[in-house]
N, C-alpha and C positions, 0 to 999 in steps of 0.2 A: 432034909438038911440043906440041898442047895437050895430050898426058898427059904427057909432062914439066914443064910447068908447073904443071899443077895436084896433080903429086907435089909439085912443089917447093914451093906454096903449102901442100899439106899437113902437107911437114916442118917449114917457118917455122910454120905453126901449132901444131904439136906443139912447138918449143923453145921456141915463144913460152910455152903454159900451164904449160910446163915450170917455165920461171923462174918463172913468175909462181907457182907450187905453190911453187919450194924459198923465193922467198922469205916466203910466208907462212909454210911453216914455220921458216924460219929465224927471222921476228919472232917465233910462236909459242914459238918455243924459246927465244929471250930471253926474254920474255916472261913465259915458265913457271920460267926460272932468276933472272928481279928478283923472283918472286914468294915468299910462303914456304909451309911444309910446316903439316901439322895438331898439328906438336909445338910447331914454334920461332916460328910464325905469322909475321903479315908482318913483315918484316926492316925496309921503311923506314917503317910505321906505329910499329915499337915505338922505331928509333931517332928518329924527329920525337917519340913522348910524350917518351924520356929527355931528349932534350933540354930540353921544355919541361917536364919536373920539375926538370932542373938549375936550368933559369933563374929557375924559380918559389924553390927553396929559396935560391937566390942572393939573388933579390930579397928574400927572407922573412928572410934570415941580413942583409943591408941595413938593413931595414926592423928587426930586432928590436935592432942594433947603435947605431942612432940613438934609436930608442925606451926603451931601457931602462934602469938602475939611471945614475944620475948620479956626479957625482966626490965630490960631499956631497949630502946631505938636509938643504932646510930646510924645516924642518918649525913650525908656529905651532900653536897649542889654537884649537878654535873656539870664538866668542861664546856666552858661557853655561856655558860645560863649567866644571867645578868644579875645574879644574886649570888647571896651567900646564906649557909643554915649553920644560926645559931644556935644555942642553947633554948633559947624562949622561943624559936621557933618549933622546936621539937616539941618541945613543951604542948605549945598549944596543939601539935596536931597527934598529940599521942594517945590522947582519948577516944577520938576516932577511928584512928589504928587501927586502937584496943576493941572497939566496939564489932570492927568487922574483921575482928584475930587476924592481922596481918600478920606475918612474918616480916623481920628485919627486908627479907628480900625484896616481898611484896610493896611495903613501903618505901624501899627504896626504887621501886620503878615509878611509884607512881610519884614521888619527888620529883624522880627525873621528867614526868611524863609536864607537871604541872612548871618545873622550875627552867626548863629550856623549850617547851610547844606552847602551853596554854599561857603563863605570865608574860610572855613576850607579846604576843597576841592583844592581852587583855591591855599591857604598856602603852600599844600602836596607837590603840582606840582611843586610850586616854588623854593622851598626847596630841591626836587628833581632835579632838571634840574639847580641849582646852585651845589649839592654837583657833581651831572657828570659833571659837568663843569669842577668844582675846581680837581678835580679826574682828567680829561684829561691835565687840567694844570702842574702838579704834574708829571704826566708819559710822558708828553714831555719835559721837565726841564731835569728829570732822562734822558732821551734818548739823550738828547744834551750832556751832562754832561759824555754820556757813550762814542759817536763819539767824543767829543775832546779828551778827556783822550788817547782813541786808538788813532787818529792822531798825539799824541804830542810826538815830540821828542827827550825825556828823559825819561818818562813813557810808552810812548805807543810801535809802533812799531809792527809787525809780531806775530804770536803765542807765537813761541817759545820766542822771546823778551820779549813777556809781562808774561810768566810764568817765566821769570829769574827775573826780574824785581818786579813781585808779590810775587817771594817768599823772597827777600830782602826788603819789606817794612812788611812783616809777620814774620820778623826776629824782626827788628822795633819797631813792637807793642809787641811781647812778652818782649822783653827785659827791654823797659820802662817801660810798662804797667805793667807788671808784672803779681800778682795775677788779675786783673782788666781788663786784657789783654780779657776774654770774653765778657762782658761787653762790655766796648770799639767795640768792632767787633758789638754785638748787634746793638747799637748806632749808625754805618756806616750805616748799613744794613738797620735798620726802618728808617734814617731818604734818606738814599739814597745818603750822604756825601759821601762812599764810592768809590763812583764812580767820584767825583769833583776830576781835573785836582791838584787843588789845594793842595788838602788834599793827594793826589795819590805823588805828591813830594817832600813834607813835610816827609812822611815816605818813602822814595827811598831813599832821601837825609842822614836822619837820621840812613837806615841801612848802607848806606854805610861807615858813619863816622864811625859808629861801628864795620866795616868789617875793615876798616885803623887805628881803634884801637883811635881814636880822640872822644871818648866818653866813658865812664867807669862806668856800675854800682855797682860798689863793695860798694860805701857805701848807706844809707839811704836814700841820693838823687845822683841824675843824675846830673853828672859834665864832660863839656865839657871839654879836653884837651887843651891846648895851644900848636901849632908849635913845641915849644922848648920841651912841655913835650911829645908829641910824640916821638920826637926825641931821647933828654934824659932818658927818663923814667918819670912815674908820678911822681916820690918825687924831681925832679926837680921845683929849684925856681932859680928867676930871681935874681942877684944881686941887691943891694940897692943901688940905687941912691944917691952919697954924696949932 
């Protein structure tokens, strides 16, 4: 009798580690089948990220639907900026905006960043590189103005011509000009008239009348001679016509 019982507690022993083996292998085997392989990796780690990337780009798709490009832009110039925004300026920059979903806010910095930093800037330059322009225009005008006058052949002429010459239209000016006569001279000078062919034998012409005595300032104004009163003398008069 006690070897049959202690077979028998044998056997229960052995069914007992029995089960208690298949079941660990059985969790084992679950276990090894929730989990993943070296390719596809863990199955419920990579589905919990997807998830919370959905959720994240959900929220992000939220978040960027609330925040972005409005139904208008209003938009205002900052204090100081040399401009002002109108309507058609809106206009035109509201597609671009649009393009990079600005917000009202957004756009209005960079209004501000363009309508008081960068336009004034851009103003300087322009303004610059228009007055050297108009400058070079100006000093090549003068410089034509200088080569005709010398090629011209009543004014111009050789060194020495044109110091004989210059100093008969400085005859010219003092004598009309009179007191004024500095002035005047300023006046060539800044505006650079001086130099025009034009102006150069208007006073040649004029001192020479005055060198031939065909022009007379004795009285309060400047009066030309006539022929006859060259000839005659000034208080020569023409007879009267019956």
């Amino acid at each position: 009798m006690a070897d049959e019982a202690a077979t028998t507690q044998t056997d229960t022993t052995a069914a007992t580690t029995q089960a208690t083996d298949t079941a660990a292998t059985t969790t084992l085997d679950a276990s090894a089948l929730d989990g993943g392989t070296l390719v596809g990796g863990d199955a419920k780690t990579a589905a919990t990220t997807d998830a919370a990337t959905t959720e994240a780009k959900t929220d992000g798709a939220e978040t960027q639907a609330v925040a972005g490009a409005p139904e208008a832009y209003e938009l205002k110039a900052p204090e100081g900026a040399p401009m002002q925004i109108d309507a058609e300026m809106v206009k035109l920059a509201d597609p671009v905006f649009r393009e990079l979903n600005l917000t009202n806010d957004q756009a209005q910095k960079l209004t501000d960043f363009v309508a008081k930093d960068y336009l004034p800037k851009v103003l300087e330059q322009v303004k610059t590189q228009g007055e050297q322009e108009t400058l070079k225009a100006i000093l090549d005008t003068r410089k034509a103005w200088v080569e005709q006058t010398t090629a011209d052949a009543e004014v111009g002429g050789n060194e020495d011509q044109r110091k004989e010459r210059a100093a008969v239209m400085a005859t010219a000016i003092d004598k009309l000009m009179g007191d004024d006569a500095p002035a005047f001279r300023q006046f060539l000078n800044d505006t650079g008239l001086g130099n025009h062919v034009l102006l150069a034998k208007l006073a040649y012409r004029a001192g020479k009348m005055l060198q031939e005595g065909q022009i007379h300032t004795g009285g309060p104004g400047t009066q030309v001679k006539t022929p006859e009163q060259s000839f005659y003398g000034p208080t020569f008069q023409p007879p009267e016509t019956q």
